[in-house]
Biopython code that builds the backbone (N, CA, C, O; Angstrom):
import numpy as np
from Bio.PDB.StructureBuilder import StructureBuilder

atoms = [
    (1, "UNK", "N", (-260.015, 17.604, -202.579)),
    (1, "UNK", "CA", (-259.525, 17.357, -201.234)),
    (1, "UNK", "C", (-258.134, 17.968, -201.082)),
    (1, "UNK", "O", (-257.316, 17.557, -201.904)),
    (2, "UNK", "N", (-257.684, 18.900, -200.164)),
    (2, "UNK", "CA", (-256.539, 19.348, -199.651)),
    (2, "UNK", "C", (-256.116, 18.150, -198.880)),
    (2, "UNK", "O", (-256.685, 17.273, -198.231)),
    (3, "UNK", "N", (-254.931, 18.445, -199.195)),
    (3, "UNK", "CA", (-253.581, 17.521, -198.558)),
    (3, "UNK", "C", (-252.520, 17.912, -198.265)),
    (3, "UNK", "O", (-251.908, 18.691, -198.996)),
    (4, "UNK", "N", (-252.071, 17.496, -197.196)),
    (4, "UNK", "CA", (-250.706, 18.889, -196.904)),
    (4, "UNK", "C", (-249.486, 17.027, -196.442)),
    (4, "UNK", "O", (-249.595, 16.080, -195.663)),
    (5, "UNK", "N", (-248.600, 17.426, -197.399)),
    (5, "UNK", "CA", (-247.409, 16.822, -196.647)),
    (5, "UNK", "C", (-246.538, 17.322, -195.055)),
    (5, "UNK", "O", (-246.102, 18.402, -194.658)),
    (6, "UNK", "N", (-246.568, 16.242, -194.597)),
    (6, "UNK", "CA", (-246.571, 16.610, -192.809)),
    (6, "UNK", "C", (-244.977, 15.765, -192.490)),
    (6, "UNK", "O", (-244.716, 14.633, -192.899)),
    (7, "UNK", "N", (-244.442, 16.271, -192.015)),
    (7, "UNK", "CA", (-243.468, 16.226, -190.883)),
    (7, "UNK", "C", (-243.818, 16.319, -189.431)),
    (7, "UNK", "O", (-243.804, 17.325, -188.722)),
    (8, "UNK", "N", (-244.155, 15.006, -189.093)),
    (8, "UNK", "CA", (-244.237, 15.616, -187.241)),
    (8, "UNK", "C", (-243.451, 16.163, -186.780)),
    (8, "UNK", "O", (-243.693, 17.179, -186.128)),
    (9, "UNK", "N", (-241.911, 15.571, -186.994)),
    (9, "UNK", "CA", (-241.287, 16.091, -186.206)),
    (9, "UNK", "C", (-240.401, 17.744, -186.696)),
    (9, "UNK", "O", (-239.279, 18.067, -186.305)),
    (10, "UNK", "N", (-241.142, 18.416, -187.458)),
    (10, "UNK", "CA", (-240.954, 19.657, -188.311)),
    (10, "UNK", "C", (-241.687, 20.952, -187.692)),
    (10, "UNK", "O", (-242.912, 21.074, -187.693)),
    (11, "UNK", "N", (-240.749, 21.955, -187.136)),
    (11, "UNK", "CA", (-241.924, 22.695, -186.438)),
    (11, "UNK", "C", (-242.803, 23.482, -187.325)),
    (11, "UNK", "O", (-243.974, 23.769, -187.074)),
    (12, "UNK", "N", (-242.210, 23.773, -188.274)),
    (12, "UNK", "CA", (-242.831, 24.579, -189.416)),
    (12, "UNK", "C", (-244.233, 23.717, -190.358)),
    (12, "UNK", "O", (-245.213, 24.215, -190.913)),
    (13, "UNK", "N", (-243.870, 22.504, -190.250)),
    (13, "UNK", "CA", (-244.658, 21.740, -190.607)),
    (13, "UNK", "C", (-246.109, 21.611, -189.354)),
    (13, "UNK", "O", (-247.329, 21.601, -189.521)),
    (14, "UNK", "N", (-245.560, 21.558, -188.577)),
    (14, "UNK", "CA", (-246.667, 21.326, -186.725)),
    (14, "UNK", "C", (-247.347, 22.917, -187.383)),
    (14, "UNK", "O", (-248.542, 23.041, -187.650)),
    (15, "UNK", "N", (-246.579, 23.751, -187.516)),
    (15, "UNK", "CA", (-247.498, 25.362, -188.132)),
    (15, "UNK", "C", (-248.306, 25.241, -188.769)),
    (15, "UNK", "O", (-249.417, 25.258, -188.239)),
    (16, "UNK", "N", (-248.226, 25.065, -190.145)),
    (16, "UNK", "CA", (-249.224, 24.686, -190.994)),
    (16, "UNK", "C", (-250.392, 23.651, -191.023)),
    (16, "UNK", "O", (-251.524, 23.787, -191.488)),
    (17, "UNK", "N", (-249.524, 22.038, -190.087)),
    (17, "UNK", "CA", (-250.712, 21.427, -189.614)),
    (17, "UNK", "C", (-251.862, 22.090, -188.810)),
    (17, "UNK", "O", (-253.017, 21.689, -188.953)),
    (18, "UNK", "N", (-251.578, 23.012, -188.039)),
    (18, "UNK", "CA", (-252.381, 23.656, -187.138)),
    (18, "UNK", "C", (-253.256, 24.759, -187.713)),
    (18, "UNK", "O", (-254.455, 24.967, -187.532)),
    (19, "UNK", "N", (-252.123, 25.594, -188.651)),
    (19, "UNK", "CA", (-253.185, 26.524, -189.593)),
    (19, "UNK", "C", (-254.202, 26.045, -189.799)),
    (19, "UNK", "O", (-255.297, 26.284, -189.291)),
    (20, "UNK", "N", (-253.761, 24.971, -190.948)),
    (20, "UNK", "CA", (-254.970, 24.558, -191.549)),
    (20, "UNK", "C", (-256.172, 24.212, -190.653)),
    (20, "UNK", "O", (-257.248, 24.792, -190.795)),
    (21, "UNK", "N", (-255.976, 23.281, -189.751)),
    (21, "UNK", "CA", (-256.772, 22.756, -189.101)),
    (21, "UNK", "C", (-257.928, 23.858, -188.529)),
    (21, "UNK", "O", (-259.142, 23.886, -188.732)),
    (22, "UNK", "N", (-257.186, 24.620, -187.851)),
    (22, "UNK", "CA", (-258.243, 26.434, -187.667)),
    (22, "UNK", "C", (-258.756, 26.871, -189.264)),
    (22, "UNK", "O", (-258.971, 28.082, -189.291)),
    (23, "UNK", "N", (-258.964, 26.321, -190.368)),
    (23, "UNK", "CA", (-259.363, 26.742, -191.493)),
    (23, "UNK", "C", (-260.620, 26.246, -191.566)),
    (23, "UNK", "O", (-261.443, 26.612, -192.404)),
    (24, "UNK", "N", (-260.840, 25.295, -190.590)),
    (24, "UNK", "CA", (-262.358, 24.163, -190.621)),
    (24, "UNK", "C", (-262.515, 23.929, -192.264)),
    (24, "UNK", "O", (-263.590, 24.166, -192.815)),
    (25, "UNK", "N", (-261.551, 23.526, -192.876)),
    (25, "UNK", "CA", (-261.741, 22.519, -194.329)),
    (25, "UNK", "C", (-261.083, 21.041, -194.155)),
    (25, "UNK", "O", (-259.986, 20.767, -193.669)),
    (26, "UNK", "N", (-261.950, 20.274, -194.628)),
    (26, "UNK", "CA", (-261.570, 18.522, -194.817)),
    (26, "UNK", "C", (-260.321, 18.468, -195.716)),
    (26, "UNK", "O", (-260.302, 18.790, -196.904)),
    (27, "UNK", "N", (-259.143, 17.958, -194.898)),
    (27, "UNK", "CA", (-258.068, 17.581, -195.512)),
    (27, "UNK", "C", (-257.208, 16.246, -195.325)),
    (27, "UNK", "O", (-257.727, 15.393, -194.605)),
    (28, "UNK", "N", (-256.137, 15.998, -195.800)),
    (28, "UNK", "CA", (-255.664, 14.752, -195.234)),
    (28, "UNK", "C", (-254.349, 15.017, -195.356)),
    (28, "UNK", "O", (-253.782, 15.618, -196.269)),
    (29, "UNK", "N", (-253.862, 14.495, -194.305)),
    (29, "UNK", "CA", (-252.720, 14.236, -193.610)),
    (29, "UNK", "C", (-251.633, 12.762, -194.658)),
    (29, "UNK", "O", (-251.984, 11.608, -194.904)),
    (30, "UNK", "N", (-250.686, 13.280, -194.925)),
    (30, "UNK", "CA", (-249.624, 12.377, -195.670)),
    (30, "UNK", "C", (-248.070, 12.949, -195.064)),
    (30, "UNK", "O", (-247.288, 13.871, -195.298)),
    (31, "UNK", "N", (-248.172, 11.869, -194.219)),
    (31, "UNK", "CA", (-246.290, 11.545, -193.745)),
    (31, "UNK", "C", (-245.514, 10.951, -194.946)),
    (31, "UNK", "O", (-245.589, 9.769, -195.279)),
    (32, "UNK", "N", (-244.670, 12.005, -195.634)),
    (32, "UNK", "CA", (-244.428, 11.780, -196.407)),
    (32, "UNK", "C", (-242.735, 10.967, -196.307)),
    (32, "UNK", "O", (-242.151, 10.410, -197.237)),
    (33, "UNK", "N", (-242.216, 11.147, -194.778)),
    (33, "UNK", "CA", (-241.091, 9.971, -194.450)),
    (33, "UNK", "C", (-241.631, 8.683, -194.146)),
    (33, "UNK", "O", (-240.876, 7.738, -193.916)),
    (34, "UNK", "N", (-242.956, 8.558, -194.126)),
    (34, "UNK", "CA", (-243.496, 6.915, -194.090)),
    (34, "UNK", "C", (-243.865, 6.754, -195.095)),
    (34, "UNK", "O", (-243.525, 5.720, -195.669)),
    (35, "UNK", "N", (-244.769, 7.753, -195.792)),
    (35, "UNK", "CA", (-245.395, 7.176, -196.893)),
    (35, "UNK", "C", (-244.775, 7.794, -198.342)),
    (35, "UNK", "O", (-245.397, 8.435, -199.189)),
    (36, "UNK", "N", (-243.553, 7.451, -198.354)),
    (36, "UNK", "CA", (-242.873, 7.729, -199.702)),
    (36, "UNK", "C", (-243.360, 7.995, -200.784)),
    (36, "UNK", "O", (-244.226, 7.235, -201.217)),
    (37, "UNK", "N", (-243.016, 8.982, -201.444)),
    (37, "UNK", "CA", (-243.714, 9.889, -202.735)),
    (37, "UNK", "C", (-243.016, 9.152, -203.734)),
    (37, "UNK", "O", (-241.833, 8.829, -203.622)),
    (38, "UNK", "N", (-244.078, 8.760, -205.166)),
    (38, "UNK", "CA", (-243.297, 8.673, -206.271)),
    (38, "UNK", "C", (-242.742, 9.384, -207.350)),
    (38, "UNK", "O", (-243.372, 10.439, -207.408)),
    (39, "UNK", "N", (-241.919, 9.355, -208.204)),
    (39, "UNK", "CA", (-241.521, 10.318, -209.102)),
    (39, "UNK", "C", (-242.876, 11.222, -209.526)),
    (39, "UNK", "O", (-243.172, 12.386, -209.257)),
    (40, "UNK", "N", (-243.623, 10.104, -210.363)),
    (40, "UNK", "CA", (-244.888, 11.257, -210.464)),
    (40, "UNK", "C", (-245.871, 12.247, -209.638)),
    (40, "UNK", "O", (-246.603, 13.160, -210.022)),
    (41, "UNK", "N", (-245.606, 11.715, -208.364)),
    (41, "UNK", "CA", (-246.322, 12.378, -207.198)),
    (41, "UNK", "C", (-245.359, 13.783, -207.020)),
    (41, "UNK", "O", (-245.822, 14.921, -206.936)),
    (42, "UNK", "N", (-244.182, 13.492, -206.991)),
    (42, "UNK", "CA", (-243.467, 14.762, -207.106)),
    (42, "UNK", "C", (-243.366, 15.613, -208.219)),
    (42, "UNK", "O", (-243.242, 16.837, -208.184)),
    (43, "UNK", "N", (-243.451, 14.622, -209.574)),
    (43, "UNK", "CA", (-243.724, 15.639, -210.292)),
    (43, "UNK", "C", (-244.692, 16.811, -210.617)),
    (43, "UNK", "O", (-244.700, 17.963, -211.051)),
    (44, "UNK", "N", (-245.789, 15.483, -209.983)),
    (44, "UNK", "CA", (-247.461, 16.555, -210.207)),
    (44, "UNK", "C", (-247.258, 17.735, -209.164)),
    (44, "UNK", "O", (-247.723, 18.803, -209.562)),
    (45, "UNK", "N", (-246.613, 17.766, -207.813)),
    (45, "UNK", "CA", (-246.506, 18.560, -206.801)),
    (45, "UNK", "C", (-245.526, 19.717, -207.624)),
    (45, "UNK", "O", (-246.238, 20.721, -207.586)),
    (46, "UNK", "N", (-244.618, 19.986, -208.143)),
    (46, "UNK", "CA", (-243.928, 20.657, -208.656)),
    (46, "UNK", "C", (-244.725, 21.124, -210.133)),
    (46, "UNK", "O", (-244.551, 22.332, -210.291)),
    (47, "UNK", "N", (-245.236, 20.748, -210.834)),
    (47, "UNK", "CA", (-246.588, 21.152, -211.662)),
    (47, "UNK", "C", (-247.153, 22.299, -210.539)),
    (47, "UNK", "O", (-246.551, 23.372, -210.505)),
    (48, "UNK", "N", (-248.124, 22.119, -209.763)),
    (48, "UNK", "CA", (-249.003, 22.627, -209.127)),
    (48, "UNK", "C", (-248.847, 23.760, -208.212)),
    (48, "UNK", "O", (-249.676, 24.465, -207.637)),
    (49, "UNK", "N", (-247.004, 23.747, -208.233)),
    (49, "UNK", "CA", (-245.960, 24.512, -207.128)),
    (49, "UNK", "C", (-245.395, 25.625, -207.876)),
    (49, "UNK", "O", (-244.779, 26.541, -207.332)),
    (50, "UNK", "N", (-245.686, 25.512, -209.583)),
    (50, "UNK", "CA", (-244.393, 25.835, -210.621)),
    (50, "UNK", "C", (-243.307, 25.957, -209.613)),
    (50, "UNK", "O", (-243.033, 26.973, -208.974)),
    (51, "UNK", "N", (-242.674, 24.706, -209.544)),
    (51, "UNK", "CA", (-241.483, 25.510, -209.427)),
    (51, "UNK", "C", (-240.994, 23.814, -209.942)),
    (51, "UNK", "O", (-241.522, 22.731, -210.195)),
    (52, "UNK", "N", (-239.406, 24.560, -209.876)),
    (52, "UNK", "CA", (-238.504, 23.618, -210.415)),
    (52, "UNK", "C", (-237.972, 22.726, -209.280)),
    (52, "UNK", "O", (-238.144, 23.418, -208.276)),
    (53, "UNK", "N", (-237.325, 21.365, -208.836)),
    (53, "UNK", "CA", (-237.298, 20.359, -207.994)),
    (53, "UNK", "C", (-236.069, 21.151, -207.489)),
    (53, "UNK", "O", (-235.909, 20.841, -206.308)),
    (54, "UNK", "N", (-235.213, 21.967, -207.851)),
    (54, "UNK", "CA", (-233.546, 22.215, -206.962)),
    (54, "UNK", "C", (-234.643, 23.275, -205.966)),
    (54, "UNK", "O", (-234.366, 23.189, -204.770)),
    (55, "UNK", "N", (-235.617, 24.073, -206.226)),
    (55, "UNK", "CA", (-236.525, 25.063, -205.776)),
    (55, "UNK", "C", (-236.845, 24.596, -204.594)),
    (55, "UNK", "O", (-236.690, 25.497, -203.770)),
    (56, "UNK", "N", (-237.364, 23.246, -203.918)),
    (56, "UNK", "CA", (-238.071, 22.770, -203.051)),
    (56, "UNK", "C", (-237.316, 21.787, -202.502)),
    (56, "UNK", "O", (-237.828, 20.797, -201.979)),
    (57, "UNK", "N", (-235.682, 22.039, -202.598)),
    (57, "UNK", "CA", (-234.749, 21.139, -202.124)),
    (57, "UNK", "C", (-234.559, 22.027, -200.444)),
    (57, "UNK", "O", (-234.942, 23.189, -200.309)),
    (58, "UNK", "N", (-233.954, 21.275, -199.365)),
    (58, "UNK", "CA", (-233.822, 21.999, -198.076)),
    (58, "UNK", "C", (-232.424, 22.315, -198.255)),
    (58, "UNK", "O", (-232.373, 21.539, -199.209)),
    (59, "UNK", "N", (-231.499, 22.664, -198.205)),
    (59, "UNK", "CA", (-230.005, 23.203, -198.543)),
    (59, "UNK", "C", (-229.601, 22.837, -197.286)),
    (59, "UNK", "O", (-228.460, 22.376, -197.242)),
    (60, "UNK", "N", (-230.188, 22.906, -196.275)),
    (60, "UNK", "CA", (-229.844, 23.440, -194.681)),
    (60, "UNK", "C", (-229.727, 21.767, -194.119)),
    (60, "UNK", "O", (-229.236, 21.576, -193.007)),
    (61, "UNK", "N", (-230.196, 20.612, -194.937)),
    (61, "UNK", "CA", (-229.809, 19.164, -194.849)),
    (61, "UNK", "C", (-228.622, 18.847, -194.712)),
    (61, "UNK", "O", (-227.915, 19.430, -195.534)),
    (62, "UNK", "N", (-227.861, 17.921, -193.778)),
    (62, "UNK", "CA", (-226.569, 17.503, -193.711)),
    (62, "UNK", "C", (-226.324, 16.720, -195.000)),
    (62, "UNK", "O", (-225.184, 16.554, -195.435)),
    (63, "UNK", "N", (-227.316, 16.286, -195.547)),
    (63, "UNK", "CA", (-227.135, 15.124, -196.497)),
    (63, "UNK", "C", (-226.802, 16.261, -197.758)),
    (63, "UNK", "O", (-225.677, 16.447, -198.222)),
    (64, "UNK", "N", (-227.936, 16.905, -198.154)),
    (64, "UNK", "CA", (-226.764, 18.057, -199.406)),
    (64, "UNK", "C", (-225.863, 18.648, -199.008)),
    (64, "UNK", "O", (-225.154, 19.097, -199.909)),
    (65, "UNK", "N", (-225.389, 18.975, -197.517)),
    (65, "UNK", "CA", (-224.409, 19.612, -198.043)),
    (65, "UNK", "C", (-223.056, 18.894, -198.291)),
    (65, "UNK", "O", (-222.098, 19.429, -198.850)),
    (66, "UNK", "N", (-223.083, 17.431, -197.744)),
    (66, "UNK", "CA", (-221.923, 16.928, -197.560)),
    (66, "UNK", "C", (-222.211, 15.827, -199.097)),
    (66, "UNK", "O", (-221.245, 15.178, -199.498)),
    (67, "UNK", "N", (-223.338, 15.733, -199.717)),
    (67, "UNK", "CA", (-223.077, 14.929, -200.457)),
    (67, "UNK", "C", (-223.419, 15.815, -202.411)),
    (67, "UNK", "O", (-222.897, 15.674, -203.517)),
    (68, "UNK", "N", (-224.424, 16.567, -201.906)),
    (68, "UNK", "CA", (-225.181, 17.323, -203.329)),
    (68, "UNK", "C", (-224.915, 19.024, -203.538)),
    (68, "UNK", "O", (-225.511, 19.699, -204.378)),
    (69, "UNK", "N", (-223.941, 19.521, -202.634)),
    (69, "UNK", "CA", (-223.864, 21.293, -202.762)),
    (69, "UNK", "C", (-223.102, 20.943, -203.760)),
    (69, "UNK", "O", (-222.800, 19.755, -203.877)),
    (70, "UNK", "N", (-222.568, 22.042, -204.814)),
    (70, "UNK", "CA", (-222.095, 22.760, -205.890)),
    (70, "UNK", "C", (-222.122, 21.794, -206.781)),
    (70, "UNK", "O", (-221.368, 22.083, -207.710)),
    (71, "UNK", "N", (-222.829, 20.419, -206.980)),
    (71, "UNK", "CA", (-223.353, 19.582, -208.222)),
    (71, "UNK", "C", (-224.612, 20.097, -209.100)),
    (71, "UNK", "O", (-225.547, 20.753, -208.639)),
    (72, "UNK", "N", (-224.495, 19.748, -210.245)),
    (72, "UNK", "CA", (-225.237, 19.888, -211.364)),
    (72, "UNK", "C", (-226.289, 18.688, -211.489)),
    (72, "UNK", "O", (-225.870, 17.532, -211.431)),
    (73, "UNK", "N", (-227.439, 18.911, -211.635)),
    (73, "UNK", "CA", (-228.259, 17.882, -211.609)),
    (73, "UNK", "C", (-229.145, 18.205, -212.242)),
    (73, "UNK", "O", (-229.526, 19.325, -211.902)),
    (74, "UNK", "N", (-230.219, 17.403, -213.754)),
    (74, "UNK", "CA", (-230.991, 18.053, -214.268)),
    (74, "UNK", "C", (-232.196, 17.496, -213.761)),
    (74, "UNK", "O", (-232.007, 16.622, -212.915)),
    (75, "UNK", "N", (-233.870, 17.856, -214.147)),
    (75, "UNK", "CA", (-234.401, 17.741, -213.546)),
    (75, "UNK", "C", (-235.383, 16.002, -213.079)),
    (75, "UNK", "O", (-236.372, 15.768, -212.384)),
    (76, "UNK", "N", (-234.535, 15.223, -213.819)),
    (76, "UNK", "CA", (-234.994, 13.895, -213.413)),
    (76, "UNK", "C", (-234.418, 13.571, -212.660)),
    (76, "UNK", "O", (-234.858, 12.699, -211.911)),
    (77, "UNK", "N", (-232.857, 14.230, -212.435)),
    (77, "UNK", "CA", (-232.087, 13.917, -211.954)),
    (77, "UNK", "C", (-232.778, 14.026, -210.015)),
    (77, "UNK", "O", (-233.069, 13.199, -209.151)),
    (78, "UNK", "N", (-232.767, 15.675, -210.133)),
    (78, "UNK", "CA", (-233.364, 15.938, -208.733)),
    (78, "UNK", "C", (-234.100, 15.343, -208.141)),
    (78, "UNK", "O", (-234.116, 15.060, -206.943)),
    (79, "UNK", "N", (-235.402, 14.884, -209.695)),
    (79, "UNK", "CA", (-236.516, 14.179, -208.786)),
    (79, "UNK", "C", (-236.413, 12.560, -208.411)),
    (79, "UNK", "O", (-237.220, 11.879, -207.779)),
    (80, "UNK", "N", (-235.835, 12.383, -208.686)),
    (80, "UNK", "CA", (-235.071, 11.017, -208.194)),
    (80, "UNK", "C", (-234.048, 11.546, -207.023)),
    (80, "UNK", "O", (-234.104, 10.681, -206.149)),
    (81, "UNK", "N", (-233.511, 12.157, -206.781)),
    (81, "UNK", "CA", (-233.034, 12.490, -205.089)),
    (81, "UNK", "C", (-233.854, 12.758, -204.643)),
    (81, "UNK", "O", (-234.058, 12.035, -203.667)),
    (82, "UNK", "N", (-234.852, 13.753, -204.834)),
    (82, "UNK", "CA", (-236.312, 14.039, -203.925)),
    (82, "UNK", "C", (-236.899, 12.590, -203.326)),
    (82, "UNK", "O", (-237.113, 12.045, -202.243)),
    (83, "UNK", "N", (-236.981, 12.405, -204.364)),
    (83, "UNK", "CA", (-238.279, 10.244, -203.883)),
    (83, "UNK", "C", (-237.185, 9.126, -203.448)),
    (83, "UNK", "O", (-237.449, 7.931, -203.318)),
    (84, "UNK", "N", (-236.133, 9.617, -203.281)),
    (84, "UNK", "CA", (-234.637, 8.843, -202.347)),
    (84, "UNK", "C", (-234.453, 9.585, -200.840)),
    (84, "UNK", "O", (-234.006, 9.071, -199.814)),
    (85, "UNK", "N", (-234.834, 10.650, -200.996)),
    (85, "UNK", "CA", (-234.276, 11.586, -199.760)),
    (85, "UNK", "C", (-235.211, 12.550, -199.509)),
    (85, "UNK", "O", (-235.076, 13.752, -199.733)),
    (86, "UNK", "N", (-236.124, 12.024, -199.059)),
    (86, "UNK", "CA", (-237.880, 13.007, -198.334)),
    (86, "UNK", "C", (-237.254, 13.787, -197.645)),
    (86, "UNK", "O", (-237.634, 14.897, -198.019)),
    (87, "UNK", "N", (-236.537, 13.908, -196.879)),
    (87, "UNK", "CA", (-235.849, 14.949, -195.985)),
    (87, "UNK", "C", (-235.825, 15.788, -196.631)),
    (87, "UNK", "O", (-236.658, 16.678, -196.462)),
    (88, "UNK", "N", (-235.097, 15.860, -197.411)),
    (88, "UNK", "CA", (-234.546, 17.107, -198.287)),
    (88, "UNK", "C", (-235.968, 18.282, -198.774)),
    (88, "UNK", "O", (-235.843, 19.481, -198.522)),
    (89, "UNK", "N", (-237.054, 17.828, -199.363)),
    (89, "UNK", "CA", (-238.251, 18.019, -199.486)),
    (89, "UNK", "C", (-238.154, 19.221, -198.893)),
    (89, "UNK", "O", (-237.730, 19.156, -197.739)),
    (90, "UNK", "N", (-238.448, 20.487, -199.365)),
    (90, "UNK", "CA", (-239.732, 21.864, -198.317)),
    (90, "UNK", "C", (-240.981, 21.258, -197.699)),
    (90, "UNK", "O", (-241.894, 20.756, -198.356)),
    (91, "UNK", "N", (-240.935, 21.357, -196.279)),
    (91, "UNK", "CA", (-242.163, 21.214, -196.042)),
    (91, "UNK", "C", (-242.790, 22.301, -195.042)),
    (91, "UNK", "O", (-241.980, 22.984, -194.415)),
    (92, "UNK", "N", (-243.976, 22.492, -194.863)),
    (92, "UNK", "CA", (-245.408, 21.682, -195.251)),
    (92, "UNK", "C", (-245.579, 22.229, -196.940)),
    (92, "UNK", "O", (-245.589, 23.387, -197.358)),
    (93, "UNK", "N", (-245.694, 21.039, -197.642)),
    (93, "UNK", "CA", (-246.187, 21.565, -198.977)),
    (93, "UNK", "C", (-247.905, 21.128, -198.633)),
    (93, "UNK", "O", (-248.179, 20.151, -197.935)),
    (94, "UNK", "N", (-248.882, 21.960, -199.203)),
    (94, "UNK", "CA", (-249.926, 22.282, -198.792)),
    (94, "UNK", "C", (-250.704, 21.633, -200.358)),
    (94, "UNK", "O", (-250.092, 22.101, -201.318)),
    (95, "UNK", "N", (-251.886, 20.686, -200.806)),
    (95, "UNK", "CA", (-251.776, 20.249, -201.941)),
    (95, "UNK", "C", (-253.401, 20.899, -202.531)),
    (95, "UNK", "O", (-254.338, 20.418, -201.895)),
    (96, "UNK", "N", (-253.697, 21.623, -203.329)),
    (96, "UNK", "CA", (-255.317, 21.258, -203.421)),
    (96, "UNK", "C", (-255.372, 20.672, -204.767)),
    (96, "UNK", "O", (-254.525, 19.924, -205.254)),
    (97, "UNK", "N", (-256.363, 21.052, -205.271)),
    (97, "UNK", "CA", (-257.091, 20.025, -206.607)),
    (97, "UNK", "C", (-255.854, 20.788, -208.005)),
    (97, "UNK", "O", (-255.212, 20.108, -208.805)),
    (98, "UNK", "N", (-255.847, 22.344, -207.904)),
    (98, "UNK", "CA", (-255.016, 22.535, -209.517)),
    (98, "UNK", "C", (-253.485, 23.421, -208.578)),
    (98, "UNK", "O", (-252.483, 23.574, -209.277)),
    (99, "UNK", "N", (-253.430, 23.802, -207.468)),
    (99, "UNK", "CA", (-252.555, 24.510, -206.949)),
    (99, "UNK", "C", (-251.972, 23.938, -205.957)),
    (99, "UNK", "O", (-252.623, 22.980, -205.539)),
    (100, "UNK", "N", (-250.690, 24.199, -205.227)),
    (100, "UNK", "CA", (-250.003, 23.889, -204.357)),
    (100, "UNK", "C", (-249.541, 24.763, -203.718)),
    (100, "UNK", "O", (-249.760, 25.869, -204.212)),
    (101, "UNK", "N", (-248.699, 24.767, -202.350)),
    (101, "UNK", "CA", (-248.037, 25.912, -201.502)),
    (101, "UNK", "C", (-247.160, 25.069, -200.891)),
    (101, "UNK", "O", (-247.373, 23.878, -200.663)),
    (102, "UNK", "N", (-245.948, 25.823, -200.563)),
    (102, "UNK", "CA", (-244.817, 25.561, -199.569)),
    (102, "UNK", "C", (-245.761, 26.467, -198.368)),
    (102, "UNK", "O", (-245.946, 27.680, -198.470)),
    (103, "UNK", "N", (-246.229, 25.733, -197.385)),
    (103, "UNK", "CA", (-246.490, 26.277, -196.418)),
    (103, "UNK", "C", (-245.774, 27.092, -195.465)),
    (103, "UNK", "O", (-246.335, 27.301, -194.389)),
    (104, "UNK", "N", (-244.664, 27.576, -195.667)),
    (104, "UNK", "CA", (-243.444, 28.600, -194.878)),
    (104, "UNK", "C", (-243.695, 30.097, -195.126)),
    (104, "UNK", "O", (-243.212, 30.277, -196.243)),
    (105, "UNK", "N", (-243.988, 30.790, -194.868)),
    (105, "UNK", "CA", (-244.665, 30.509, -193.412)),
    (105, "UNK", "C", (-246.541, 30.047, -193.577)),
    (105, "UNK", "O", (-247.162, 30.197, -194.629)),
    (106, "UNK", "N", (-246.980, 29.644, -192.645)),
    (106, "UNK", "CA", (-248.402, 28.757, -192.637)),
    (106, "UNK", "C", (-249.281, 29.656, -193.629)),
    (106, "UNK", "O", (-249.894, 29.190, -194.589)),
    (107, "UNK", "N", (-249.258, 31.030, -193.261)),
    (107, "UNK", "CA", (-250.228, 31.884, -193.920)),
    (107, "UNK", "C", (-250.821, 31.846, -195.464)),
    (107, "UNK", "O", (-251.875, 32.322, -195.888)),
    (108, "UNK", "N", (-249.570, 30.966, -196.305)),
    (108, "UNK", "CA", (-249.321, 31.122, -197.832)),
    (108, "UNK", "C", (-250.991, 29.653, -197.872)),
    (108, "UNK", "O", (-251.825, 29.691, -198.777)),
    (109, "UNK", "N", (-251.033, 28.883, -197.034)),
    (109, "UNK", "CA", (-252.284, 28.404, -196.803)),
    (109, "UNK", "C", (-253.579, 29.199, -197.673)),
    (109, "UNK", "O", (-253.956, 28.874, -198.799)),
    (110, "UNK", "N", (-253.897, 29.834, -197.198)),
    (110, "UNK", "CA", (-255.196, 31.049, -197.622)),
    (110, "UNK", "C", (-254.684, 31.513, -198.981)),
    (110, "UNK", "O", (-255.203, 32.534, -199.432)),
    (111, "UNK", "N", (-253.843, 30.974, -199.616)),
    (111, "UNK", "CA", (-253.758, 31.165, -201.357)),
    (111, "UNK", "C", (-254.876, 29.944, -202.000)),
    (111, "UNK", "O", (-255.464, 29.978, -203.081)),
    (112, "UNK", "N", (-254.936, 28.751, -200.797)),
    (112, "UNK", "CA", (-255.341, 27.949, -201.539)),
    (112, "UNK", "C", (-257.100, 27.794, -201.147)),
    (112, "UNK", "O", (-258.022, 27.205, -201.712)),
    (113, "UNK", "N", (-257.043, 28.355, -200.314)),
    (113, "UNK", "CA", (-258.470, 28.053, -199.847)),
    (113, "UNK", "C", (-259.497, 29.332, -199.987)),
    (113, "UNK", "O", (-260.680, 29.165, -199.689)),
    (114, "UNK", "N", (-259.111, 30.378, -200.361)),
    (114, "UNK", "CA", (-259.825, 31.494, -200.140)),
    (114, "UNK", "C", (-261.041, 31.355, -201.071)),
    (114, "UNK", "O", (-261.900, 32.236, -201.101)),
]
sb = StructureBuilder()
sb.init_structure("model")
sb.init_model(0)
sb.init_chain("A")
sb.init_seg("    ")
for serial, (resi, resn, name, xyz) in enumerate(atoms, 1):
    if name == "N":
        sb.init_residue(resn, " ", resi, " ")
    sb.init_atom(name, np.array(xyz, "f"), 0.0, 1.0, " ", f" {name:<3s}", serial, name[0])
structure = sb.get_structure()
C-alpha cells in the first residue's frame, strides 16, 4: 500500500496529493501534523528515502532558523526534532512497500509506481 504524508495546507503537498490520485493506485492519506510520526516511523522513512534526517529537514522553517541553523546534531539527535517538529519534515514524502520519494516536484511519484 502507498502512502504519501500530506500537508493540506502545503501547496506542494495539494501537488502530489493530486498526482497521485490521477495515478488510479489505492493509497492512503496520513496528516502527519495530526497524526504524529514516531522515531521509528521516521526512521523506516529515511531507510526507504536513503537519505540522512538533516536531508529532509525544511531550512526555509522559522523554527530552524531562529532556533537549529549552524548547530550540530547527530542523527538521533535530528530524529527526535523531526517527531517534535513535523513542520520541519519535506513534504509530500510519497511511501511504498521497499522505496520512498520526496514528492517535490510531484513527478518523482512515477519512481515509485512504474
Amino acid at each position: 500500500m502507498i502512502k504519501i504524508y500530506h500537508n493540506p495546507q502545503c501547496k506542494k503537498s495539494r501537488a502530489g496529493l493530486q498526482f497521485l490520485q490521477g495515478k488510479g493506485v489505492k493509497f492512503e492519506i496520513v496528516e502527519y501534523l495530526k497524526q504524529l510520526l514516531t522515531e521509528k516511523e521516521v526512521e523506516r522513512l529515511l531507510v526507504k528515502l536513503n537519505k540522512k534526517p538533516q536531508e529532509i529537514v525544511r531550512t526555509q522553517e522559522e523554527y530552524f532558523k531562529k532556533s537549529l541553523k549552524g548547530k550540530n546534531f547527530n542523527d538521533g539527535e535530528w530524529i527526535r526534532i523531526l517527531v517534535q517538529n513535523p513542520k520541519l519534515i519535506q513534504r509530500p514524502i510519497v511511501e511504498a512497500q521497499y522505496k520512498a520519494v520526496i514528492a517535490d516536484p510531484a513527478e518523482n511519484i512515477d519512481l515509485l509506481i512504474k
